[in-house]
C-alpha positions as a Markdown table, in Angstrom:
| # | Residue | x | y | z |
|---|---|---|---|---|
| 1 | Unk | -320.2 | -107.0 | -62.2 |
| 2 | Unk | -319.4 | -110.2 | -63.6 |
| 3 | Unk | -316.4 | -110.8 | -65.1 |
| 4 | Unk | -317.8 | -111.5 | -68.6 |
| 5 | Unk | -319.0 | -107.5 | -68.5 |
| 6 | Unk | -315.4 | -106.0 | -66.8 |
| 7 | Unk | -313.6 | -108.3 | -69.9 |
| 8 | Unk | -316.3 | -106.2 | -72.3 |
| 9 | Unk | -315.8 | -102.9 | -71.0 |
| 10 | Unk | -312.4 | -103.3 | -71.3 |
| 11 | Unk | -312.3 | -104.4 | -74.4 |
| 12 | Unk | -313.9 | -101.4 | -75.3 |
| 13 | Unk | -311.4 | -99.2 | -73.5 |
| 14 | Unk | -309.0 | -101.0 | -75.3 |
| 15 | Unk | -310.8 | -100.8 | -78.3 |
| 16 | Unk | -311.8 | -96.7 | -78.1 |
| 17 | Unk | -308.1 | -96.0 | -77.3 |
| 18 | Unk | -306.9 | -97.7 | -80.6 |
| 19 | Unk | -309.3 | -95.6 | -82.7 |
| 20 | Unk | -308.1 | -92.5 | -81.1 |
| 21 | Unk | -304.4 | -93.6 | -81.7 |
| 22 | Unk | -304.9 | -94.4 | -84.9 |
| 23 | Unk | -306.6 | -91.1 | -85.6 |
| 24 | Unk | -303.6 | -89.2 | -85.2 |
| 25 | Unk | -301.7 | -91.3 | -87.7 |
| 26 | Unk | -300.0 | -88.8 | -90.7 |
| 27 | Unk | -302.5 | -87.4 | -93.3 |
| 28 | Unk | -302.3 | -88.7 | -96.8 |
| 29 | Unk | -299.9 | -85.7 | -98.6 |
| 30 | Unk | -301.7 | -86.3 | -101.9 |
| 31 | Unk | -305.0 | -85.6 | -100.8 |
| 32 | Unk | -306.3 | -88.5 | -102.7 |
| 33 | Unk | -309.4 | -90.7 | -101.3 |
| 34 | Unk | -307.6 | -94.1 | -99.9 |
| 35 | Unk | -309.3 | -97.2 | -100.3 |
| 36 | Unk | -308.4 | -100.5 | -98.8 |
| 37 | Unk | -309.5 | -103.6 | -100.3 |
| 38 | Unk | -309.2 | -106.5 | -98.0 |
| 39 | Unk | -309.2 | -110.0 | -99.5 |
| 40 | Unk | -310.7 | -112.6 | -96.8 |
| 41 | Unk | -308.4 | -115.1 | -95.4 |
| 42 | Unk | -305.2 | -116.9 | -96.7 |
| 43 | Unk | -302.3 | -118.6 | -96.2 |
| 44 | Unk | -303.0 | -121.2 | -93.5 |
| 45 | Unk | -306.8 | -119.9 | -93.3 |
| 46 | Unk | -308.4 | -121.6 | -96.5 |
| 47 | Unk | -311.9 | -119.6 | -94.7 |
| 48 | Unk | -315.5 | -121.8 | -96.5 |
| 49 | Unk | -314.6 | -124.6 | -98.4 |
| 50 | Unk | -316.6 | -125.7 | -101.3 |
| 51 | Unk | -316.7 | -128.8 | -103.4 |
| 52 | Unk | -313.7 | -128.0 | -105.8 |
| 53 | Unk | -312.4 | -124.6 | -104.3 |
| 54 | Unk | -311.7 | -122.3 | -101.4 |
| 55 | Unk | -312.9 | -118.9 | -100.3 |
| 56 | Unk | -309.5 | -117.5 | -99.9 |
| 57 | Unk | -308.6 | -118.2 | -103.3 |
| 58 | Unk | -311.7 | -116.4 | -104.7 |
| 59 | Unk | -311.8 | -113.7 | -102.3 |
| 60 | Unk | -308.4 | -112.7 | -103.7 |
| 61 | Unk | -308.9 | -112.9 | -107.2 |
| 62 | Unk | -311.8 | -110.5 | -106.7 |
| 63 | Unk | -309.8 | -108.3 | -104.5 |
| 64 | Unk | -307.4 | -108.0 | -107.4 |
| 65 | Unk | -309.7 | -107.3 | -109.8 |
| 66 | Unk | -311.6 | -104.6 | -107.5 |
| 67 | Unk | -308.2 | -102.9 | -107.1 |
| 68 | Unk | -307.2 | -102.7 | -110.7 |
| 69 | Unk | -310.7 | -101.7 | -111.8 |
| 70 | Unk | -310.7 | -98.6 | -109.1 |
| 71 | Unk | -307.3 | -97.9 | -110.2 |
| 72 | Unk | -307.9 | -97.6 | -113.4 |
| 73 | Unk | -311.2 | -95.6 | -113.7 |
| 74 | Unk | -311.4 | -93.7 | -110.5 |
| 75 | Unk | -308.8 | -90.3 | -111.0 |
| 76 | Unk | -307.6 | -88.9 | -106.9 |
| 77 | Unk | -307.6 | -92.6 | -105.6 |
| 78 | Unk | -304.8 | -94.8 | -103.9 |
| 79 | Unk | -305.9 | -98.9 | -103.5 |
| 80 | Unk | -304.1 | -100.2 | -100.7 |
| 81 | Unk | -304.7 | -103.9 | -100.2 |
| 82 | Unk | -304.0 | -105.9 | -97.1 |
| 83 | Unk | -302.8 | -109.0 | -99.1 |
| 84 | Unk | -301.8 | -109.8 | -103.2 |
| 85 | Unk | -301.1 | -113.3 | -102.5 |
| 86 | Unk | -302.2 | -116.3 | -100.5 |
| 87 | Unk | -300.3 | -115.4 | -97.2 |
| 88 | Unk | -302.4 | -115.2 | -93.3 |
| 89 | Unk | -302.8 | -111.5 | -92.5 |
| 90 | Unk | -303.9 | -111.5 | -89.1 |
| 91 | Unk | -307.3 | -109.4 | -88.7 |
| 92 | Unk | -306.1 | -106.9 | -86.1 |
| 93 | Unk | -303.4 | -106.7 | -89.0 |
| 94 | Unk | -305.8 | -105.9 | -91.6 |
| 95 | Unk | -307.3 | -102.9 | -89.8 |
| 96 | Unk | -304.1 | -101.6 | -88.9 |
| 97 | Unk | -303.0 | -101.7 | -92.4 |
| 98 | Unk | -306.0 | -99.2 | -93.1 |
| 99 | Unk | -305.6 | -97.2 | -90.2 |
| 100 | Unk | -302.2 | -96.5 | -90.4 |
| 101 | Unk | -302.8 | -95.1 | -93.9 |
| 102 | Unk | -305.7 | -93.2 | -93.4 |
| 103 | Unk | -308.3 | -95.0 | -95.6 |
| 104 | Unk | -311.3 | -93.4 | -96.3 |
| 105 | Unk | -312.9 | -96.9 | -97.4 |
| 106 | Unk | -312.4 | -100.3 | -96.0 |
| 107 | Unk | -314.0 | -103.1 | -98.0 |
| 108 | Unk | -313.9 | -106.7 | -96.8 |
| 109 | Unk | -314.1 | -109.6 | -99.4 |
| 110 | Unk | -315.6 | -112.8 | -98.5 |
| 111 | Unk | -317.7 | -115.6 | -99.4 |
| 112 | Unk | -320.4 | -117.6 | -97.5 |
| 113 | Unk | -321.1 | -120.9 | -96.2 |
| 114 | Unk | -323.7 | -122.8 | -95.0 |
| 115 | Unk | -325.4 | -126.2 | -94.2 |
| 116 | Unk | -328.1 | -126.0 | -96.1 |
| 117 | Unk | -327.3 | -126.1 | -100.3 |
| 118 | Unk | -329.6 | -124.3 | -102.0 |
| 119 | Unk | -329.1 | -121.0 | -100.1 |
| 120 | Unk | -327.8 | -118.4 | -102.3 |
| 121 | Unk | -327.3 | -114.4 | -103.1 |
| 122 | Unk | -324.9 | -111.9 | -101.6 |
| 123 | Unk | -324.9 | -110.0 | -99.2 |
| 124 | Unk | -323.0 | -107.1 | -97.7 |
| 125 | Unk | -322.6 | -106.0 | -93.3 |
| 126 | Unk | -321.5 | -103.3 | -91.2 |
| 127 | Unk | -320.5 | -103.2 | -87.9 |
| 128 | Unk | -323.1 | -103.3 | -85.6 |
| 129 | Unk | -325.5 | -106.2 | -83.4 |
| 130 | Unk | -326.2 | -108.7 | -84.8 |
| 131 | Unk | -330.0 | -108.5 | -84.7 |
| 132 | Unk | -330.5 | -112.6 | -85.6 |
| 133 | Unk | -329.0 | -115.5 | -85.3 |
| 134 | Unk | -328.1 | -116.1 | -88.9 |
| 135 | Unk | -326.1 | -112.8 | -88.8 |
| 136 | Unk | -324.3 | -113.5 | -85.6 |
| 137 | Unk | -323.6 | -116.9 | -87.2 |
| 138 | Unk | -322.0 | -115.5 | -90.4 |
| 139 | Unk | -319.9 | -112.8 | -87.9 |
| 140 | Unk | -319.1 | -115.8 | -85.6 |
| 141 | Unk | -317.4 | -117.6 | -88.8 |
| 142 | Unk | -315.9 | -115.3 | -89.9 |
| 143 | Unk | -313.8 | -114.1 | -86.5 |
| 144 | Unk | -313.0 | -117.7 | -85.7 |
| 145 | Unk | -309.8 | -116.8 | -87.7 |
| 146 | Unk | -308.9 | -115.5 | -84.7 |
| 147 | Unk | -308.3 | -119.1 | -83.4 |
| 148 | Unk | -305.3 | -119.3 | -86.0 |
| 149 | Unk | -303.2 | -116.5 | -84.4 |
| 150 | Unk | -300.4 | -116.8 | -81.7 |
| 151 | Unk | -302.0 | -115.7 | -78.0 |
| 152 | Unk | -305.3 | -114.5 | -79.2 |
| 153 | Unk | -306.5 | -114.6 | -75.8 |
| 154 | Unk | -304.3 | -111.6 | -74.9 |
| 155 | Unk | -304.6 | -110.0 | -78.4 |
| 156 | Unk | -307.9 | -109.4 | -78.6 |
| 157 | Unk | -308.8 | -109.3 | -74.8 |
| 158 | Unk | -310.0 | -112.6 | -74.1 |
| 159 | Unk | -312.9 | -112.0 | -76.9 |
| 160 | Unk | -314.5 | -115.6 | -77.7 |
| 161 | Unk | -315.7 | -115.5 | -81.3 |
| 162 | Unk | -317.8 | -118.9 | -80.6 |
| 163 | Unk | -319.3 | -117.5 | -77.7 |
| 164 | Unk | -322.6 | -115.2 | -78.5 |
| 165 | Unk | -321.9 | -113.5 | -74.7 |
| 166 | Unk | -318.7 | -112.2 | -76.3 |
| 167 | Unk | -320.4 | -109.9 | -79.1 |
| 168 | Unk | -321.8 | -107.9 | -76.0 |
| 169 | Unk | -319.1 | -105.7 | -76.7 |
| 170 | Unk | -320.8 | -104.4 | -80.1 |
| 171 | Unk | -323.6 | -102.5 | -78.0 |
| 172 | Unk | -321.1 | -100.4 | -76.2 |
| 173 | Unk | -319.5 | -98.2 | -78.9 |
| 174 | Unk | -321.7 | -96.6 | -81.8 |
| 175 | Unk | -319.7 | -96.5 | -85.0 |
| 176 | Unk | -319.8 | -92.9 | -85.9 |
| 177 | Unk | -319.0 | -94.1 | -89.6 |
| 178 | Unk | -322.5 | -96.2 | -89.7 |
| 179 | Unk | -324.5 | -94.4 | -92.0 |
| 180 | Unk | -321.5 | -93.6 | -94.3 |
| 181 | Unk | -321.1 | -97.6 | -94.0 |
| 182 | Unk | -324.5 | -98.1 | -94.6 |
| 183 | Unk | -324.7 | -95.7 | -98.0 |
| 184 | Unk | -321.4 | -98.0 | -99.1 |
| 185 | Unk | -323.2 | -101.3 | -98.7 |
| 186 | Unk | -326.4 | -100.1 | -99.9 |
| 187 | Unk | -325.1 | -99.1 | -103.5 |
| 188 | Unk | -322.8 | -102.8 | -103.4 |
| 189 | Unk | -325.8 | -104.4 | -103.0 |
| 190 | Unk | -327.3 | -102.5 | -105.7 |
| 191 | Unk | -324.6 | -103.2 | -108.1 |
| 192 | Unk | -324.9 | -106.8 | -107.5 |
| 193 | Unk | -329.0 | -107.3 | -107.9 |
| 194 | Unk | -329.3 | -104.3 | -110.9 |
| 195 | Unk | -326.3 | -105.1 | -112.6 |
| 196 | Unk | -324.5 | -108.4 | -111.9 |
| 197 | Unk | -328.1 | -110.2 | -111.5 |
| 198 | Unk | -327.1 | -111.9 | -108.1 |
| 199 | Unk | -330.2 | -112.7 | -105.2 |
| 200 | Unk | -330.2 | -109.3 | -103.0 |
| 201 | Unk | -329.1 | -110.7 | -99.2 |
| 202 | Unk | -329.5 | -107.2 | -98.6 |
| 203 | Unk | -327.4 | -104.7 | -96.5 |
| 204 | Unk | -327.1 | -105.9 | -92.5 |
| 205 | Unk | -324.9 | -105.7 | -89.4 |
| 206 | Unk | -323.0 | -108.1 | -87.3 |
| 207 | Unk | -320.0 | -108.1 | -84.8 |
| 208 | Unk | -317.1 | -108.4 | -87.2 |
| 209 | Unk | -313.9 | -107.8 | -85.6 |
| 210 | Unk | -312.2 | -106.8 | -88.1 |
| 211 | Unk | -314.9 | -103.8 | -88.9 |
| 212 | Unk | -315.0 | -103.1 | -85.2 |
| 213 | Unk | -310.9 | -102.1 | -85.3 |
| 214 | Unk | -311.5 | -99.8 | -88.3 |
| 215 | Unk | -311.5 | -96.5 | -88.2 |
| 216 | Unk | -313.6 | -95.0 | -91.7 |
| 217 | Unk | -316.6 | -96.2 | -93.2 |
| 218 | Unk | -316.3 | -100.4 | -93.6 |
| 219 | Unk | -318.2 | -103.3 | -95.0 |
| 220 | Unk | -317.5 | -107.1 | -95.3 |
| 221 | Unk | -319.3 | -108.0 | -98.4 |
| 222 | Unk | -320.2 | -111.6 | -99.3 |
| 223 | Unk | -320.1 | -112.2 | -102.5 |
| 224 | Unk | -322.2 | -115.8 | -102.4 |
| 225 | Unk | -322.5 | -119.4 | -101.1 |
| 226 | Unk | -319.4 | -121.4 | -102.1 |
| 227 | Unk | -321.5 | -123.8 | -100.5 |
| 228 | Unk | -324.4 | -123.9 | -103.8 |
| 229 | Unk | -323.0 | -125.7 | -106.6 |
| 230 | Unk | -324.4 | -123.4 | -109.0 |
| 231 | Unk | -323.0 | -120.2 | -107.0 |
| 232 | Unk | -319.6 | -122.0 | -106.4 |
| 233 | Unk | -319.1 | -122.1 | -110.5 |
| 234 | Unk | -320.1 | -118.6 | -110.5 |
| 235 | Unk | -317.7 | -117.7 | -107.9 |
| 236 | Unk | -314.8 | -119.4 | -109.6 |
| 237 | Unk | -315.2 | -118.4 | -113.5 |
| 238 | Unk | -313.6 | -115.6 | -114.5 |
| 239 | Unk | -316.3 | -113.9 | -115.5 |
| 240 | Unk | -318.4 | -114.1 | -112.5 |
| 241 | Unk | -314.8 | -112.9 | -110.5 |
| 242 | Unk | -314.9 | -110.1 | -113.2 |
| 243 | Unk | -318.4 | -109.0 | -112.6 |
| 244 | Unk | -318.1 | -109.3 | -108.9 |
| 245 | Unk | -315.6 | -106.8 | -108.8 |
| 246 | Unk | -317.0 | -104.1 | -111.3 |
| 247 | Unk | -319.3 | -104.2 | -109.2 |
| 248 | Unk | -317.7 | -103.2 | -106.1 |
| 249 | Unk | -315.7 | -100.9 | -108.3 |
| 250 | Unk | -318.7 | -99.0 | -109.5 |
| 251 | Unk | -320.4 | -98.9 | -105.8 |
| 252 | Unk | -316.6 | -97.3 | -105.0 |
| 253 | Unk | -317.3 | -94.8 | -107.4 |
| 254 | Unk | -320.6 | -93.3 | -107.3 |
| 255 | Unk | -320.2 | -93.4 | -103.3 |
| 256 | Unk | -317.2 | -91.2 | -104.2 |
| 257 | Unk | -319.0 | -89.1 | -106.7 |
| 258 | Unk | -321.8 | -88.7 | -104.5 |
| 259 | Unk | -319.8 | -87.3 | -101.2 |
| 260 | Unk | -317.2 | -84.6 | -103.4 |
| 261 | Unk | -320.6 | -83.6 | -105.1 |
| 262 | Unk | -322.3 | -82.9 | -101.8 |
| 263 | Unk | -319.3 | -81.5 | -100.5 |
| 264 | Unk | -318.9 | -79.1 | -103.1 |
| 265 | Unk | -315.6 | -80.2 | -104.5 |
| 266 | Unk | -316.3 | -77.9 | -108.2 |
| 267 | Unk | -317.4 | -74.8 | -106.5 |
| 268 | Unk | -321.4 | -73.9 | -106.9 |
| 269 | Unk | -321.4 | -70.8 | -109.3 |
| 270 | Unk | -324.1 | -68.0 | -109.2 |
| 271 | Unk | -325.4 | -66.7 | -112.7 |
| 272 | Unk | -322.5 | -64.7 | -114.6 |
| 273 | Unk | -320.6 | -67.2 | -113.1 |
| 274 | Unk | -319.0 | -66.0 | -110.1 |
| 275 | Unk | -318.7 | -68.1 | -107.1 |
| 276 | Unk | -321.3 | -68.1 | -104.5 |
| 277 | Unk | -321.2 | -64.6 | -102.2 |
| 278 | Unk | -318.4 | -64.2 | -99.6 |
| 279 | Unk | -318.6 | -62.0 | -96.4 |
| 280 | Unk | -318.9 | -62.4 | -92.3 |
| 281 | Unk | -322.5 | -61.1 | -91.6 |
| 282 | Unk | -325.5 | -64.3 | -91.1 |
| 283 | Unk | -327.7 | -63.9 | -94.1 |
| 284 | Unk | -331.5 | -64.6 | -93.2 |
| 285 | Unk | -330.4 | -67.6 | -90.5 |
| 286 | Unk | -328.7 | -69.2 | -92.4 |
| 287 | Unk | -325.1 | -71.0 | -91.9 |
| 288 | Unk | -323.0 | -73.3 | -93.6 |
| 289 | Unk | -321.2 | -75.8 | -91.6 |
| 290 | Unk | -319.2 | -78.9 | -92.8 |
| 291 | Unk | -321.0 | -82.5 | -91.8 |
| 292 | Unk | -318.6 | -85.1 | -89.9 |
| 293 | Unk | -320.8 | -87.8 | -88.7 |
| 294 | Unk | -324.0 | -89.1 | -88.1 |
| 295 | Unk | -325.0 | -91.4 | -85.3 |
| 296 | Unk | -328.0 | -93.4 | -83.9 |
| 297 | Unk | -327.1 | -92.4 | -80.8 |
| 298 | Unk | -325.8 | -88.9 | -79.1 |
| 299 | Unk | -321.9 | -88.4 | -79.0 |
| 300 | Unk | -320.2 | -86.5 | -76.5 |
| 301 | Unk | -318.6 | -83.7 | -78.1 |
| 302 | Unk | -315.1 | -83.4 | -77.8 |
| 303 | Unk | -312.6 | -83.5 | -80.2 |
| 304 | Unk | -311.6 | -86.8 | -79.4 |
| 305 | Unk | -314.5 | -88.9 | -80.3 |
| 306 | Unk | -314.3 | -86.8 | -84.1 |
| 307 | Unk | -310.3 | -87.4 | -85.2 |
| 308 | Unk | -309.5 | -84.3 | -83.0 |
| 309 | Unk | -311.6 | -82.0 | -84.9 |
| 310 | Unk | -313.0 | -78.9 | -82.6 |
| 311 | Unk | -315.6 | -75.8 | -83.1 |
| 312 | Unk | -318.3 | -78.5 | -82.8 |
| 313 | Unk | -322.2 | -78.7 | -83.7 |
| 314 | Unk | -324.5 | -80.9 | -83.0 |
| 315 | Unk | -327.9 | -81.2 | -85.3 |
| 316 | Unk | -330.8 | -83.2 | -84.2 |
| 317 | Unk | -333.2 | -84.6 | -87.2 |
| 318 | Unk | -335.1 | -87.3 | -87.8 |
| 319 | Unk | -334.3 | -89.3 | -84.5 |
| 320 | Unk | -330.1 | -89.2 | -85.7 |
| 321 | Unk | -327.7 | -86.9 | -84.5 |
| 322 | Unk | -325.5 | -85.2 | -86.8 |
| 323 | Unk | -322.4 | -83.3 | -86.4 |
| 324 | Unk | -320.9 | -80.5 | -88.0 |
| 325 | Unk | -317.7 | -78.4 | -87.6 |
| 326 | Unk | -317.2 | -74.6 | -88.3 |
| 327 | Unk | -319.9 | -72.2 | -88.1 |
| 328 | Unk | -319.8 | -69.7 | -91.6 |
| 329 | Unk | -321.7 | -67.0 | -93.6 |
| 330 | Unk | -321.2 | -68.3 | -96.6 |
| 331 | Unk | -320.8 | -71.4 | -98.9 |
| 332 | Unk | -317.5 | -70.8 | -100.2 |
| 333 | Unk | -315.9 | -69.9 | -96.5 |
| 334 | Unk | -317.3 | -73.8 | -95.6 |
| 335 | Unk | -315.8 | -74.7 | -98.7 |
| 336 | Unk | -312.3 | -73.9 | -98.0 |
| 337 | Unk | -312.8 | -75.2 | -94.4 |
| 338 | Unk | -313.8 | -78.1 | -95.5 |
| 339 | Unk | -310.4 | -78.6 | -97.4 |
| 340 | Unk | -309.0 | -78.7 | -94.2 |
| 341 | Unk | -311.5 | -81.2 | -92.1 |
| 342 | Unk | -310.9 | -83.5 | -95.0 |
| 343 | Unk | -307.3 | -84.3 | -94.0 |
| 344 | Unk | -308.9 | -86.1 | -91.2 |
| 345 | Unk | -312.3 | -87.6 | -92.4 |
| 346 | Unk | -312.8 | -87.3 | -96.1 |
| 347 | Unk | -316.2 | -87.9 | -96.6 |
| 348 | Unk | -316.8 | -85.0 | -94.8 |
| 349 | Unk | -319.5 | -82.6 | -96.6 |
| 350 | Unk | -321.0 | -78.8 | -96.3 |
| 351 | Unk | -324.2 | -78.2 | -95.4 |
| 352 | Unk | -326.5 | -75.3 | -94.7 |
| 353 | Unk | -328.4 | -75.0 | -91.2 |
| 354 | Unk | -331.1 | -72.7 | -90.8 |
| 355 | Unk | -333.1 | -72.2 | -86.8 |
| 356 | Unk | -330.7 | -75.7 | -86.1 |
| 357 | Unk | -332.2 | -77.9 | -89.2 |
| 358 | Unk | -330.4 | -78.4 | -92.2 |
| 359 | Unk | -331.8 | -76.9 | -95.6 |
| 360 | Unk | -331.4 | -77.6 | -99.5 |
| 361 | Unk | -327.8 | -76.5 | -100.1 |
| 362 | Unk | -328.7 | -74.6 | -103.3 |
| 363 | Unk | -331.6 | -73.2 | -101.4 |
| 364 | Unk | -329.5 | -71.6 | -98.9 |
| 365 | Unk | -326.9 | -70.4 | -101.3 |
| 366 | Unk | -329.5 | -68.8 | -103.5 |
| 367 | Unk | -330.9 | -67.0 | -100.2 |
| 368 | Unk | -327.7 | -65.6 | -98.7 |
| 369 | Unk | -326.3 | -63.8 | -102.1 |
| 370 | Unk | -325.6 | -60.4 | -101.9 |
């Protein structure tokens, strides 16, 4: 084994036994959703440089903005943000700060920069391979922060952000928060072509450090080319800040909206309006367990790799893996359990399973009244 692949494996020891620290952190008391906003650079690190400005200057404004904006308009939701002024935050730093409080969100606020000048358009990534040079170009930008720190050989386990053999490291652990990540980047995206009128980049992956460290769905969004003259006065007016960030806001929001509908936060009612049936028997096949995960690739099931969560299920469909927790007879039993599961991960939804293969929720509650 070359020493190149015993560094990456145990980075990702390292790395794995982070997560699973940080997973037993305390559980928000409030119950609210926690969302950490995560302006780019600072301080000593000015990140791209334009012709009359700097990204860390504009990724904070927006951050700002973002904050205030989910504040404001989103009720059950504490903003937590890894900087409010123009100080370095180190990026192992940055995750920490959402780990240790338990975010449900982590979104990453950048800019981009290139060579060529009339590139333009945002874009937004999750962690994951980069699958083309331009992507592992944008990832390897971004992490050369890293150069900035005190002993980042030894902090980061002799990681090389300029060298492409270090992102290796990226195909040895599956984010179990990708497609949660995914949904989050997908509706940013959306918000910025639909409603801001910015060039859709699209949603991709790359090996961001700082997304690698996390532990909850996570996206570095960039919000466009400091490095177009046109986009660089868009970036710096107060409107374009302004629109940036309701537009993150509102992909915050109907993300949220989307996982408490699906995870029946206002209780499903029957007609007469009672709540949907109650007892321990199995009616016609069908169960209702609570959704944790979803995964490319096949997790091992132990409590460990799901922020210690037990009584395990594991769903095949549609070549992903999903995994669920609890096994019940009816909605409002998943419901309740469901209360509890999302202490740990709070995008955490019920579902109903029927010969192993999940059915329309309303479906199944329909079938198994009494």
């Amino acid at each position: 084994m070359t020493a190149l692949i015993k560094n990456t494996v145990l980075i990702f020891i390292v790395a794995l036994a982070f997560l699973l620290l940080c997973s037993f952190s305390p559980n928000n008391p409030d119950k609210k959703w926690v969302v950490v906003i995560d302006a780019g650079h600072g301080g000593k690190d000015p990140g791209a440089i334009g012709s009359n400005s700097r990204e860390k200057n504009i990724a904070l404004a927006v951050a700002l903005k973002t904050g205030d904006y989910i504040e404001k308009n989103i009720e059950n939701v504490t903003v937590v943000y890894t900087r409010k002024t123009d100080v370095f935050v180190e990026l192992r730093d940055r995750a920490a700060i959402a780990n240790k409080n338990n975010a449900d969100l982590f979104i990453s606020i950048h800019v981009n920069a290139v060579n060529a000048r009339n590139t333009q358009g945002s874009e937004t990534f999750i962690m994951g391979l980069a699958r083309d040079r331009a992507n592992l170009e944008v990832a390897m930008k971004e992490n050369e922060v890293i150069l900035l720190e005190s002993d980042y050989t030894t902090k980061y386990e002799n990681f090389d952000p300029k060298s492409p053999e270090s992102y290796i490291m990226f195909t040895l652990m599956q984010n179990i928060y990708q497609q949660q990540s995914i949904n989050l980047a997908a509706k940013i995206q959306d918000q910025f072509k639909n409603r801001v009128g910015r060039i859709d980049r699209g949603v991709k992956q790359a090996g961001f450090l700082v997304l690698y460290m996390t532990t909850m769905p996570s996206v570095l969004t960039e919000l466009g080319f400091i490095t177009n003259s046109a986009e660089e006065r868009y970036l710096n007016s107060a409107q374009g800040q302004d629109y940036l960030a309701s537009a993150i806001f509102r992909a915050c929001r109907d993300y949220i909206n989307e996982i408490d509908r699906r995870s029946g936060i206002s209780a499903v009612r029957t007609e007469g309006g009672n709540s949907a049936s109650a007892g321990n028997s199995i009616t016609n096949g069908i169960t209702f367990m609570v959704q944790i995960a979803s995964s490319a690739s096949r997790r091992e099931m132990k409590p460990e790799n799901f922020n210690g969560i037990g009584n395990l299920y594991e769903i095949v469909e549609n070549n992903r893996f999903k995994y669920a927790s609890g096994r019940f007879a009816t909605y409002q039993e998943a419901v309740e359990y469901r209360k509890e599961i999302e202490k740990k991960i709070r995008d955490a939804f019920v579902i109903a399973v029927k010969d192993n293969k999940t059915i329309p929720l309303q479906q199944a509650i329909e079938q198994t009244r009494k």
